[in-house]
C-alpha positions in Angstrom: 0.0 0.0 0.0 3.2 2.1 0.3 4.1 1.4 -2.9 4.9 4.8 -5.1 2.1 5.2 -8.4 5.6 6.3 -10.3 7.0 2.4 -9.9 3.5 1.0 -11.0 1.4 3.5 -13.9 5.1 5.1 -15.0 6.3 8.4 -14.8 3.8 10.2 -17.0 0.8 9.4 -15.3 2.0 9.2 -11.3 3.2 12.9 -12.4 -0.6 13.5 -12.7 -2.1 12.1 -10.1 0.4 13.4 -7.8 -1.4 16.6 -8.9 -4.6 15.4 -6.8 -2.3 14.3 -4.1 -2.2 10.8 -5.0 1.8 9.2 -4.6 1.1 5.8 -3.3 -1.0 3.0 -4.0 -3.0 3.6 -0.7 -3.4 7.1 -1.9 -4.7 6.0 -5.0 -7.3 3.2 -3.6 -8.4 5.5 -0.8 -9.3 8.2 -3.4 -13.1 6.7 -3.2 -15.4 7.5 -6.1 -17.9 11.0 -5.0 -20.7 8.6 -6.9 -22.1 6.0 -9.5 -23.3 6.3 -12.9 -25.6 4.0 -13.8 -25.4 3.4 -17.9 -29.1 3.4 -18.2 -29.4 6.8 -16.0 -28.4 9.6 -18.3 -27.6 12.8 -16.4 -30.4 15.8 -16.3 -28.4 18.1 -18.7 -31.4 20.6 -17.9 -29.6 21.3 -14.4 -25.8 22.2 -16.2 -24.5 25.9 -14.9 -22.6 27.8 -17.3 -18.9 27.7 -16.3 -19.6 25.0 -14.1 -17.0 21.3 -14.9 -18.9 18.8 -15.0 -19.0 14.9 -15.9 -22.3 13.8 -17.4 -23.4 10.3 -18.7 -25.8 11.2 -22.0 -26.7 9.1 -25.3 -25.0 10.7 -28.5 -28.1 11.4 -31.1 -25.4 12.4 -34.1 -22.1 13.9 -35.0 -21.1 15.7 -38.0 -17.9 17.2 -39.5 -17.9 20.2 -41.7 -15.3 22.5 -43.1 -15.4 25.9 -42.1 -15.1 28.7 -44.7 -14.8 31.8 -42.8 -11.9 30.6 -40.2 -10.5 27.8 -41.8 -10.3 24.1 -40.7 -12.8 22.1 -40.1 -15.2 21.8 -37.2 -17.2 18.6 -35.7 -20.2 19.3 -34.1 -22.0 16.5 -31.8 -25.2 16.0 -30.1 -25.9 14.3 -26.6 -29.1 14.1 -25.5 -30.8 12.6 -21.6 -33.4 11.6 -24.1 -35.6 14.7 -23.3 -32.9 17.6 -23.1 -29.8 18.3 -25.4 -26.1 19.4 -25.3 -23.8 20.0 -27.9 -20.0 18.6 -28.2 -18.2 21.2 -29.8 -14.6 19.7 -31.7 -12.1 22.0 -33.8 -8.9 21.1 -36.2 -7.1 22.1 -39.0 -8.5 19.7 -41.0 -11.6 17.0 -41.2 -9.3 14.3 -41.2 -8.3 14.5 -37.7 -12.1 14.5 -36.7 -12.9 11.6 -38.7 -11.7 9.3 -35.2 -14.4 11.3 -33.1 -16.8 11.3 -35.9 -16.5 6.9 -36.2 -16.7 6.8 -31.8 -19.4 9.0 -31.3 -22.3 6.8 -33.0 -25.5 7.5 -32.2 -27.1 5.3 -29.5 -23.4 5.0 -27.7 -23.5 5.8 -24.4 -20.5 7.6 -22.7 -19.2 9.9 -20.0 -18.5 13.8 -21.3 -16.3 15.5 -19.3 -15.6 19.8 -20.1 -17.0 23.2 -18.8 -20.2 24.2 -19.4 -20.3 26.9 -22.0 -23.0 28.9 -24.2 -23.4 29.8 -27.9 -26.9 31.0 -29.7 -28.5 30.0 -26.4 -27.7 26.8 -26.5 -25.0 24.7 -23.6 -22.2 23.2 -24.7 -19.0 21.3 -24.0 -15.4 22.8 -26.2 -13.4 19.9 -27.0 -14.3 18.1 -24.2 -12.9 14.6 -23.3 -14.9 11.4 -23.2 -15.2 7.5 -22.6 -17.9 5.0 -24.0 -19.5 2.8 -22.1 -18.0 -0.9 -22.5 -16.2 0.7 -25.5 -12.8 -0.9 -24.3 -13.7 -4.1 -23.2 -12.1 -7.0 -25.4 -15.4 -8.7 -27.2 -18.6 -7.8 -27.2 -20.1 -10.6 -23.8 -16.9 -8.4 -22.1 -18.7 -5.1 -23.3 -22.5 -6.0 -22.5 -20.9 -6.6 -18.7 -19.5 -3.8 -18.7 -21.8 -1.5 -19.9 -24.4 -3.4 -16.6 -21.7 -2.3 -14.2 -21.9 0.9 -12.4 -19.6 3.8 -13.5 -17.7 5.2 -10.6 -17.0 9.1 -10.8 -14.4 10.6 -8.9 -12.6 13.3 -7.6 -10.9 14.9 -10.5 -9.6 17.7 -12.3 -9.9 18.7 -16.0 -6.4 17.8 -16.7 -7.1 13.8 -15.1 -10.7 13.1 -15.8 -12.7 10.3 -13.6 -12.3 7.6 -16.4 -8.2 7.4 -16.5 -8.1 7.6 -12.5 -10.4 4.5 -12.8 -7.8 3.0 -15.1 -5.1 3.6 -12.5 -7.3 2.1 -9.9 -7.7 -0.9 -12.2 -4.2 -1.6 -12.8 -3.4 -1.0 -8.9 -5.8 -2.9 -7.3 -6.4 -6.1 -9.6 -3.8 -8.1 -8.8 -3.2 -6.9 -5.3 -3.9 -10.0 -2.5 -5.0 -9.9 1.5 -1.4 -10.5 2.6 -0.2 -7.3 0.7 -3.3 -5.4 2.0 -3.2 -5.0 6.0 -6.9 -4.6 7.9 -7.2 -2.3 10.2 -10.5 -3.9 12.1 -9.5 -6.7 14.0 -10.9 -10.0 12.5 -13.5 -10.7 15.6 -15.2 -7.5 14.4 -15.3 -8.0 10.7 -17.1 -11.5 11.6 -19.4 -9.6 14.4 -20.9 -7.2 12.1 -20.5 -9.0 9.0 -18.2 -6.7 6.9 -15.8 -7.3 4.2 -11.9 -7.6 4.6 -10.6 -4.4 3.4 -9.0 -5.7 -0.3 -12.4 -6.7 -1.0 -14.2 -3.7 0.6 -12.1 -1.6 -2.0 -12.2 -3.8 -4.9 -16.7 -3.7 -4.3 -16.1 0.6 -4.1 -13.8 0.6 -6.8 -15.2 -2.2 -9.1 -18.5 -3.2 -8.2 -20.8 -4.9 -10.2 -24.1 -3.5 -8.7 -24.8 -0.8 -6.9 -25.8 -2.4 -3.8 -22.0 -4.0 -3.7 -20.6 -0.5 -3.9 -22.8 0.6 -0.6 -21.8 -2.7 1.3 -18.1 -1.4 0.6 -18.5 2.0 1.5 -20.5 1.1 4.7 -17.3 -1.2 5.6 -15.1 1.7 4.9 -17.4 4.3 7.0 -17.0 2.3 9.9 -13.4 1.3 9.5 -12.8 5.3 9.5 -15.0 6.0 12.4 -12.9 3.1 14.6 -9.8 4.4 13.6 -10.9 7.7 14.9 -12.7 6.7 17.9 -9.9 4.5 18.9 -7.8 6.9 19.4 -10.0 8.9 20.9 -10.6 6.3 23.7 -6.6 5.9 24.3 -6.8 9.5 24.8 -9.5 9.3 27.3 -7.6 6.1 29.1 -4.6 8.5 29.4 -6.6 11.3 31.2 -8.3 8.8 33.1 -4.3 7.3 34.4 -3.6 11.2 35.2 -4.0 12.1 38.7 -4.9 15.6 39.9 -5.4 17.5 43.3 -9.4 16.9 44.3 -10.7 20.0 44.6 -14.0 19.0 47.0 -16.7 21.7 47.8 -16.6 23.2 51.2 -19.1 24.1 53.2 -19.1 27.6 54.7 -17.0 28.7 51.4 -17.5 31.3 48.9 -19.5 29.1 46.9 -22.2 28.9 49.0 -21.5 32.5 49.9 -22.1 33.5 46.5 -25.9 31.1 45.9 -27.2 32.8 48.7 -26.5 36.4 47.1 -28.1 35.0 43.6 -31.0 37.1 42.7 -32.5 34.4 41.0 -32.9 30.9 41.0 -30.7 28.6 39.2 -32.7 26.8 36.2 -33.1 22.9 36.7 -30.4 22.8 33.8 -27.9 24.7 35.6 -28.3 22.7 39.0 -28.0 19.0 37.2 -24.9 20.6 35.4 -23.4 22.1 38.2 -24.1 18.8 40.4 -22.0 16.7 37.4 -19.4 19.8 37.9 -19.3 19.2 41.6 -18.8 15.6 41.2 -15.9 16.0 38.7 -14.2 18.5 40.7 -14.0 16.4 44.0 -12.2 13.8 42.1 -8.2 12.6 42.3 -8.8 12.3 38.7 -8.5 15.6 35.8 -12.1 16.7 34.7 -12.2 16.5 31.0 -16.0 18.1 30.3 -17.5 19.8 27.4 -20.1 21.9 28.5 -22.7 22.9 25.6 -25.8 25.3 25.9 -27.9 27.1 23.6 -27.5 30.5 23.5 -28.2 32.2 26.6 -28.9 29.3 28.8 -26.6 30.4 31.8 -23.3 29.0 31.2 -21.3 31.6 32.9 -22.9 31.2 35.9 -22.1 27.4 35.8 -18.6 27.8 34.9 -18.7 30.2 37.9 -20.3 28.2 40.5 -17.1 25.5 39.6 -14.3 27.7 40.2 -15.2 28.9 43.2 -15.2 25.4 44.8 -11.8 25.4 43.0 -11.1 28.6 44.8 -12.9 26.9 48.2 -10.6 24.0 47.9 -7.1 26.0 47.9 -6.9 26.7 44.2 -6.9 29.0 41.2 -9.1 29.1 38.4 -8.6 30.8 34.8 -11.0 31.6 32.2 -9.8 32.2 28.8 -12.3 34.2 26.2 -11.1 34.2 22.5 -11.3 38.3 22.5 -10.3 41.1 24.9 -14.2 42.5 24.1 -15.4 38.8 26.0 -13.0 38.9 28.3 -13.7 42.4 29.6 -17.2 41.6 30.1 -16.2 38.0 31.6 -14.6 40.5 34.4 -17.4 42.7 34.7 -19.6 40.1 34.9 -17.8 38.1 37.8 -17.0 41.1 39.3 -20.9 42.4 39.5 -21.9 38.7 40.8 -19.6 38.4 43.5 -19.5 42.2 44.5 -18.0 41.7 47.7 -16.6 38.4 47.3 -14.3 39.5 45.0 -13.1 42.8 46.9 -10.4 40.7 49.1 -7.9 43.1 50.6 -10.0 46.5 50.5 -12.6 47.6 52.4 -15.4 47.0 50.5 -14.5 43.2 50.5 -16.1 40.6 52.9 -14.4 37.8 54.8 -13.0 35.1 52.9 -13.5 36.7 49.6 -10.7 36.6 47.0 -9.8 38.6 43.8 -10.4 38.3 40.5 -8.1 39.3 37.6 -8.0 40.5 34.0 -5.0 39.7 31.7 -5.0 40.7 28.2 -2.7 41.9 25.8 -3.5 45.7 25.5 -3.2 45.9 29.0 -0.3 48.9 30.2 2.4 48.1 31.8 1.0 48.6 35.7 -2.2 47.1 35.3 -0.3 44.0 33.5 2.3 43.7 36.4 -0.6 43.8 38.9 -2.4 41.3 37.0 0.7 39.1 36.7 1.6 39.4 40.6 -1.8 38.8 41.4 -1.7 35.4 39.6 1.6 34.0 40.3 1.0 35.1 44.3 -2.3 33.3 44.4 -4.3 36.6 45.8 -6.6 36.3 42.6 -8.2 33.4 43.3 -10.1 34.0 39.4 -8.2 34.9 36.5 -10.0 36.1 33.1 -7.7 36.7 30.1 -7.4 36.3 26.6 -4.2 34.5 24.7 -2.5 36.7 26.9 -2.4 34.4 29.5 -0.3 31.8 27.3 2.3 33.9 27.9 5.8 32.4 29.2 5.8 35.4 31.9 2.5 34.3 33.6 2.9 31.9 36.7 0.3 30.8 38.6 0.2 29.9 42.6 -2.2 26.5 42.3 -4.1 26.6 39.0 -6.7 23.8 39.8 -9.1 24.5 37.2 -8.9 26.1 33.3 -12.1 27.3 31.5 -12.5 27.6 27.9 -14.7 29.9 26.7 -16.1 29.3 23.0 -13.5 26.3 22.6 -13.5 26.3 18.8 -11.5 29.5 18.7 -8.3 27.7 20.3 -6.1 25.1 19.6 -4.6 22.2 21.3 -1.7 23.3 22.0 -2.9 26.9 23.3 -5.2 24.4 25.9 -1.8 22.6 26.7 0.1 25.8 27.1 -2.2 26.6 30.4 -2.0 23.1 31.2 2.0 23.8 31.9 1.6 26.2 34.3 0.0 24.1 36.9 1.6 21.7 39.6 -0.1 18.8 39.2 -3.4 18.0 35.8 -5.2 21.1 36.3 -9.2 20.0 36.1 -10.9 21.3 32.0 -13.7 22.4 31.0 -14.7 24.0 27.8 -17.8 25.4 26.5 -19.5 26.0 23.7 -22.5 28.0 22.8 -22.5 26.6 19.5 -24.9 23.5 20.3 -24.5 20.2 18.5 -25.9 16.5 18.6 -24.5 14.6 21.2 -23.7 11.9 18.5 -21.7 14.4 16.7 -20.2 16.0 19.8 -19.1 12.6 20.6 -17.2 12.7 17.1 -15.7 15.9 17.4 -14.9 15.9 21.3 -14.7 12.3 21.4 -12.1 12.2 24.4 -14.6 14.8 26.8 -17.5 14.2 28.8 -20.3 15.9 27.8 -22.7 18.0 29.3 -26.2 19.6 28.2 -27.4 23.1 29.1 -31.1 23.0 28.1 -34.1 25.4 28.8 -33.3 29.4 29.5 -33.2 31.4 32.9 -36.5 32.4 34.2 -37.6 36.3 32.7 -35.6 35.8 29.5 -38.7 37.2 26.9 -37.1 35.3 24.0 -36.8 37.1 20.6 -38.7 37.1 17.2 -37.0 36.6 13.8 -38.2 38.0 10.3 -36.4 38.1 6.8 -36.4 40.6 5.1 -35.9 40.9 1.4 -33.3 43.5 0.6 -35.0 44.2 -2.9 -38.4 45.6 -1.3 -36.8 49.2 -0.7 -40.0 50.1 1.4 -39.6 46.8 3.8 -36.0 48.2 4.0 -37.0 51.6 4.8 -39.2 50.9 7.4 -36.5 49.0 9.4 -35.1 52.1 10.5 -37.9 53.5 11.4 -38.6 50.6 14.0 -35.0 51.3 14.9 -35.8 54.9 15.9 -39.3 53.0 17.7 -36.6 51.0 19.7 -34.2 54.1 20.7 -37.5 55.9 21.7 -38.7 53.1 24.1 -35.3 53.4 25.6 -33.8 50.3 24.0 -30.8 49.7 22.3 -29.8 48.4 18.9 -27.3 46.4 17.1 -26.5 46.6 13.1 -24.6 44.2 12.3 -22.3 44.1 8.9 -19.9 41.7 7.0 -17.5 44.0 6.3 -15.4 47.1 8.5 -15.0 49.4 5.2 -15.7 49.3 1.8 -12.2 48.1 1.1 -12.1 45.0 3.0 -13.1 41.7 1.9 -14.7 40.3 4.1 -14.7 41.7 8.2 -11.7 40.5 10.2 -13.9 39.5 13.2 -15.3 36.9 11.4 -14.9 33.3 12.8 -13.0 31.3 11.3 -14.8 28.2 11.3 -18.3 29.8 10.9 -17.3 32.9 9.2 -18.4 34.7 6.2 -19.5 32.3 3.8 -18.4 34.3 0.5 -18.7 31.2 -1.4 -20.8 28.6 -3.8 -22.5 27.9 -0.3 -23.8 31.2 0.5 -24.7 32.8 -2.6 -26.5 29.5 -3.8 -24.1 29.1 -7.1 -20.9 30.0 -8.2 -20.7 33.8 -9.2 -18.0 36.3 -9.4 -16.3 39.0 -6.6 -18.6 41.4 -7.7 -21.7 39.2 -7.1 -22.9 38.4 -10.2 -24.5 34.7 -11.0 -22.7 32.5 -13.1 -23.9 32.8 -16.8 -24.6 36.6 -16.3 -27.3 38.2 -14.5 -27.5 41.6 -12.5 -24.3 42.1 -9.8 -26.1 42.0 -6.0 -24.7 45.3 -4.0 -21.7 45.4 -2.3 -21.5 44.1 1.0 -22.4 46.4 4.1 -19.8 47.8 5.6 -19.7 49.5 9.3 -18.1 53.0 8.3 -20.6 53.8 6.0 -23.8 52.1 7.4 -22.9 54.5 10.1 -22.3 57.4 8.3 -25.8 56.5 6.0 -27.4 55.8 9.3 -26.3 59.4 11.1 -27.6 61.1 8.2 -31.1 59.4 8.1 -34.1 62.3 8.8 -35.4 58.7 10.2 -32.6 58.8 13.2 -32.2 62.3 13.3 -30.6 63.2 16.8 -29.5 59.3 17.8 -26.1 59.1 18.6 -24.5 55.8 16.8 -21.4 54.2 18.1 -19.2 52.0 15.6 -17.4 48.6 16.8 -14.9 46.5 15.2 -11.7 44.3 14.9 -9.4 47.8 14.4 -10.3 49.9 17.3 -8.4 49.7 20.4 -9.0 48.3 23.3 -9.9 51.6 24.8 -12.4 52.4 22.5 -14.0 49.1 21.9 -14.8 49.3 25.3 -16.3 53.2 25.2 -18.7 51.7 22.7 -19.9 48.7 24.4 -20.5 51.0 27.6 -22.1 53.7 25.3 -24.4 51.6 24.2 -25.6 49.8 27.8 -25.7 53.3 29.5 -28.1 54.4 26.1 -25.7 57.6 25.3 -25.4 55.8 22.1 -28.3 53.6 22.0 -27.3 51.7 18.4 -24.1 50.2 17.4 -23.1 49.0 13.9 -21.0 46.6 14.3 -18.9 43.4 13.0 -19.2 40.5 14.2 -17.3 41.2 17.0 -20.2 41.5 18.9 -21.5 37.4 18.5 -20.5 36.0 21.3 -21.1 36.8 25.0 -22.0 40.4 25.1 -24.7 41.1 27.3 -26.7 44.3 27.5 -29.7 43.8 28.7 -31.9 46.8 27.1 -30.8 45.1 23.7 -34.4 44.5 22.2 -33.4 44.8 18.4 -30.8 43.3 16.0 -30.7 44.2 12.3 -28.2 42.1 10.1 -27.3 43.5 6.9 -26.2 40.7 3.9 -27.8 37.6 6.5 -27.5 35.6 3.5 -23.6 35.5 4.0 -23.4 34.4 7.1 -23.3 30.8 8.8 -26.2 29.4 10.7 -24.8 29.0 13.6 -23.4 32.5 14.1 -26.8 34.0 13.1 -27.8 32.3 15.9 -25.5 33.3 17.9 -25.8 37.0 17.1 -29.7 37.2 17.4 -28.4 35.7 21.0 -27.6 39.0 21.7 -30.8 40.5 22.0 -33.9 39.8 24.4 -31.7 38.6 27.0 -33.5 40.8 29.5 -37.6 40.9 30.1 -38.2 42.9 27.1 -38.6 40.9 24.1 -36.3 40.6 21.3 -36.6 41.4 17.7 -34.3 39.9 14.9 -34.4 41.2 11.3 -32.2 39.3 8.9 -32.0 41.7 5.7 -31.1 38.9 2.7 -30.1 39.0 -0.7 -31.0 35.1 -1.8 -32.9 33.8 -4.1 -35.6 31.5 -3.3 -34.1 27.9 -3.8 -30.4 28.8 -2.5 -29.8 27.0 0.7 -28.7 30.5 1.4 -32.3 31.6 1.4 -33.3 27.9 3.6 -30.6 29.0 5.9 -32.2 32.5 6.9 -35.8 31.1 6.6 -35.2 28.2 8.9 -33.5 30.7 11.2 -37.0 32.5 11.4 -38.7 29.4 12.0 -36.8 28.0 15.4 -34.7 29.4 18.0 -34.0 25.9 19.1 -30.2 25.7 18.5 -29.8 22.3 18.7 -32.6 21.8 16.1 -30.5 24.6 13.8 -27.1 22.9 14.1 -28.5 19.7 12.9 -29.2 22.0 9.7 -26.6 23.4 9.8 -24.3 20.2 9.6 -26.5 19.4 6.1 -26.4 22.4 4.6 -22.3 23.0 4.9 -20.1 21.5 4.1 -18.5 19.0 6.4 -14.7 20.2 6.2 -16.0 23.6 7.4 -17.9 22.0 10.6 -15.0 19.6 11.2 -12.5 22.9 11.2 -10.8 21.9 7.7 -12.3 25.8 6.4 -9.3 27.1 8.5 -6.8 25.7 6.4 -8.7 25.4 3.5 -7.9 22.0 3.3 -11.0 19.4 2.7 -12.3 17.4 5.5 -9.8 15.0 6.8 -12.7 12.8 6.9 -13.0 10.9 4.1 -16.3 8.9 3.8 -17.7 9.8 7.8 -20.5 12.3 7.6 -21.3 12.9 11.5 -25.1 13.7 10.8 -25.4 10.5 8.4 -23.6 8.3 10.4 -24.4 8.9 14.1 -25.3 5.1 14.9 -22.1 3.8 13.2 -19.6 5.9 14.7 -21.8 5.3 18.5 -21.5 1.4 17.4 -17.7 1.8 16.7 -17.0 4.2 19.9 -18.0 1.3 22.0 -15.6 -0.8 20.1 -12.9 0.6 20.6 -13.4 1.3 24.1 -13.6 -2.6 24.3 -10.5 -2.8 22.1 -8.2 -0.4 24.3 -10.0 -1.8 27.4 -8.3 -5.0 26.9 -5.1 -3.7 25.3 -4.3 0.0 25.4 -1.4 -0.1 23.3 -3.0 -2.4 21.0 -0.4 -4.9 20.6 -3.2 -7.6 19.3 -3.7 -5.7 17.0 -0.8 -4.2 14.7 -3.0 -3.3 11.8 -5.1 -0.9 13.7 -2.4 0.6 15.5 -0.4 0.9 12.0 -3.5 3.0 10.8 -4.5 5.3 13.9 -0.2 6.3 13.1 -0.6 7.2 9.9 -3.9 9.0 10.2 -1.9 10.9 12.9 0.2 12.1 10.2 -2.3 13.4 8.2 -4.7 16.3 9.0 -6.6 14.2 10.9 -4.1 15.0 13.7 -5.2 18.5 13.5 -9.2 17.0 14.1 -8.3 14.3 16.8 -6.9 17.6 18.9 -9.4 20.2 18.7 -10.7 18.3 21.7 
């Protein structure tokens, strides 16, 4: 399987696969076909995009050579045909005679795979010079041919310069006269035999070569669950290596701050937040490191759970950090903790109560006083709560007895970032990471498969909840009486958010945008391929450009509409200072609406927030929608959402904004979500722009497999943890670990 293409197919044509990243034989027999063509399905030509490359299967109705008297040379012109819609093959040369070999293959009634770009000429689509196989047309008599021309077609990955039909030529001549020894099995045999599935030679031979359909599917299924094993056994060593650890037990205390601080709630803690602050509890008091993922829809009160667990951290002799993804979260983390505890967290002044301890902010725009403080306050233990940004992955910051490490919005840091707190502490500091970004627990279990999960569900009593309505950007009067309700809002003494894509008209795209959910200014968002300008494929009028800040603010200030409101601006290139003179301008009401980027998705909390206008929602993910509108109706007034869109009805970008409308359930929107994206982009891939490092898994599609093969391999490393039994497995979980699936396996 290690064997190099160049030794095998020859120079010429490893040369251009290696172009697809295909070098070795395993390469090559892991590059699985994206889908079958059946020969007696012809493709819906109907559905072709201009400018769009594309494979089709289609029936050739004629094909005729002419000479051309205006150019020169000669031209042959052929017709393929679904048998209800038609497409024209378009061939030029100097002369006929070169034609003539075209003209003899492409009889009518032969049926073959066309592979080109979609063009146009007098109205009609067409393929220039594109390249072609027929059905059974290679196979050596004609009983060979008939069989052939039964079998399913598979179409792969590939590029214009290596069309589907010669990578299944390479596949052919690599895989026919390979045998079981030379092809090592990952699933151990007991399992193959439990759940009835191919070895893997003849799992690949039934993807690569089947003779039915069904055949292909048994394959693939084999494959699926060989992937998710592979996965989830490492996963499980992972978790059997945390489990060895040992920690300091950080026990609650009675007569602490913790219960110092319930009794000063002002409200009761939601049935949610006491089961998940119980399995906290538990965790904590424990020799061995909490490993916990801690998901809740927006708004559900995570903050105060993360809260209730470091201060039995704190109770028990410890430190605890919290570390936001920007110096906007973190500065409202502070304030926040600061306003709960009041005098709990005023140790060594007068205001503060017996008992009490500090709590720290660390960030990198800090000056140099308030960073040394900061610093001395860690590394002496007085801050018993320290809230920072990367900042606190600096090699200067030193804690006393960090017991405990919360991440905030987990999917903006890596691994080693995680690991870089880890190092400060004395002994396996306890984890836990949240995530207001809800997913399936099936697909949780995929993507944090070495953490315990826990589920935040239902919303803090008083929260009013918020309404969402689309609104289509090309009704000018719909638009124009957004503002209006907008002026309504200030009136009432509520505040507003606009929300844009872009910081100026010269930017791309914002740089607050995240990176894994970001602006989607692609295929996905737009509903079909189309230019920077906007424009649809194939022509068609150019959408507007996308909002930006500066001048929806400056538009806004001179609206008769909002005459007299004072509008704040926030974004990715203001300082610290002055992000945070906006955010407090806008929750005092001096300037009761801010346009901002999307720096303000995540965690900010005003209150008096009642109304959220988003400018180009068509470009934007589900879940961050979601996670914007999250941002309003967080007090007892209710909450509006209007999502101002460009798409067209039957984009998914138009689904994604109209299912938004329809459910604030997030969990129900991140299932959607999953579908409608693509899966590199949920599994982090987007970041790199590298496709998924999961091949044939689909997390959605393939919840029961990959929850039948976690239990597996917990059995597997159960009984062997370094898998001795089973070499082949072992050999495979390695070299995955060299790929980019490294980079998936450690985002948990």
């Amino acid at each position: 399987m290690d064997e190099p293409l160049k030794r095998i197919l020859g120079a010429r044509t490893a040369t251009s696969l290696a172009k697809l990243g295909l070098e070795t034989t395993g390469d090559l027999l892991r590059h699985y076909p994206r889908r079958y063509a059946e020969p007696g399905t012809m493709t819906d030509l109907a559905s072709l995009v201009v400018g769009e490359h594309v494979t089709v299967m289609a029936r050739v109705a004629s094909a005729t050579v002419r000479s051309m008297r205006s150019r020169g040379g000669a031209m042959m012109q052929a017709v393929v045909t679904d048998d209800v819609h038609r497409l024209n093959l378009t061939f030029f040369s100097k002369g006929p005679g070169a034609l003539r070999v075209h003209e003899d293959r492409l009889r009518p009634g032969a049926v073959g795979l066309f592979t080109g770009t979609v063009g146009e000429y007098r109205g009609e689509r067409q393929l220039t010079h594109p390249d072609y196989v027929l059905v059974g047309a290679d196979a050596d008599n004609e009983a060979a041919a008939l069989t052939e021309a039964s079998r399913p077609v598979p179409i792969y990955p590939a590029s214009a310069a290596v069309p589907t039909w010669r990578i299944q030529r390479a596949v052919r001549t690599v895989l026919d006269p390979l045998t079981e020894e030379q092809v090592p099995d990952p699933v151990p045999a007991e399992i193959l035999g439990r759940h009835r599935y191919p070895s893997l030679l003849r799992a690949l031979r039934l993807v690569h070569l089947p003779f039915t359909t069904s055949e292909a599917h048994q394959g693939l299924a084999r494959l699926r669950y060989e992937e998710a094993l592979v996965l989830q056994t490492e996963l499980a060593r992972r978790r059997a290596e945390v489990a060895a650890l040992h920690t300091t037990a950080r026990p609650a205390r009675p007569g602490g701050l913790l219960e110092a601080f319930d009794a000063r709630l002002p409200f009761t803690l939601t049935a949610g937040q006491q089961e998940v602050g119980e399995q906290l509890a538990g965790d904590l008091a424990q020799s061995r490191p909490m490993q916990r993922l801690l998901q809740g829809d927006v708004g559900s009160g995570k903050t105060i759970v993360a809260l209730r667990a470091m201060l039995q951290v704190v109770d028990a002799g410890g430190q605890a950090v919290i570390l936001a993804p920007t110096e906007v979260l973190a500065a409202q983390h502070h304030r926040t903790i600061r306003a709960l505890l009041g005098p709990l967290a005023e140790a060594g002044t007068l205001m503060g109560e017996a008992g009490a301890t500090r709590v720290a902010l660390l960030t990198g725009s800090l000056g140099a006083r308030a960073r040394k403080e900061a610093l001395l306050e860690a590394a002496s233990g007085q801050a018993g709560i320290v809230v920072g940004t990367h900042a606190l992955l600096g090699e200067h910051v030193q804690f006393a007895d960090l017991g405990l490490i919360v991440v905030d919005e987990q999917h903006r840091f890596g691994v080693e970032q995680r690991d870089a707190l880890r190092g400060r502490a004395q002994t396996t500091p306890h984890m836990l990471v949240m995530t207001a970004t809800p997913i399936p627990r099936t697909v949780a279990m995929t993507l944090f498969g070495d953490l315990e999960i826990s589920e935040l569900a239902g919303l803090p009593d008083g929260r009013a909840g918020v309404a969402t309505h689309v609104v289509p950007a090309g009704r000018p009067a719909w638009v124009g009486r957004i503002w209006q309700r907008v002026r309504e809002e200030v009136e009432a003494g509520n505040r507003v958010y606009v929300v844009c894509p872009r910081i100026d008209s010269d930017d791309a795209a914002g740089d607050d945008v995240l990176d894994d959910d970001g602006l989607l200014l692609d295929d996905d968002a737009t509903g079909g391929p189309g230019d920077a300008a906007g424009r649809p494929a194939g022509g068609g009028p150019a959408r507007p450009p996308l909002s930006a800040v500066t001048e929806v603010a400056e538009q806004l200030r001179a609206m008769p509409a909002l005459d007299g409101v004072r509008i704040a601006t926030l974004h990715g290139r203001l300082g610290p200072a002055e992000k945070e003179q906006a955010m407090a301008d806008l929750a005092s009401g001096a300037a009761p609406v801010l346009v901002a980027t999307t720096v303000v998705e995540v965690g900010v909390d005003v209150p008096e927030a009642t109304l959220m206008v988003i400018l180009d929602a068509d470009r934007f993910g589900i879940s961050q929608l979601h996670q914007l509108r999250g941002r309003v109706g967080r007090g007892s007034r209710p909450g509006t959402c209007l999502l101002v869109s460009h798409a067209e009805p039957g984009t998914d970008a138009f689904e994604r904004v109209e299912r938004l409308a329809s459910t604030t359930d997030g969990f129900e929107l991140a299932r959607l979500d999953l579908e409608l994206r693509r899966e590199g982009d949920v599994l982090g891939a987007a970041q790199s722009g590298k496709a998924s490092s999961l091949r044939l898994l689909r997390v959605v599609r393939d919840a029961d497999l990959i929850a039948r093969a976690r239990q597996d391999a917990e059995a597997l490393v159960a009984a062997d943890p370094a898998l001795a039994a089973w070499p082949g497995l072992a050999a495979a979980i390695e070299d995955r670990l060299r790929d980019d699936s490294k980079e998936f396996i450690d985002r948990s």
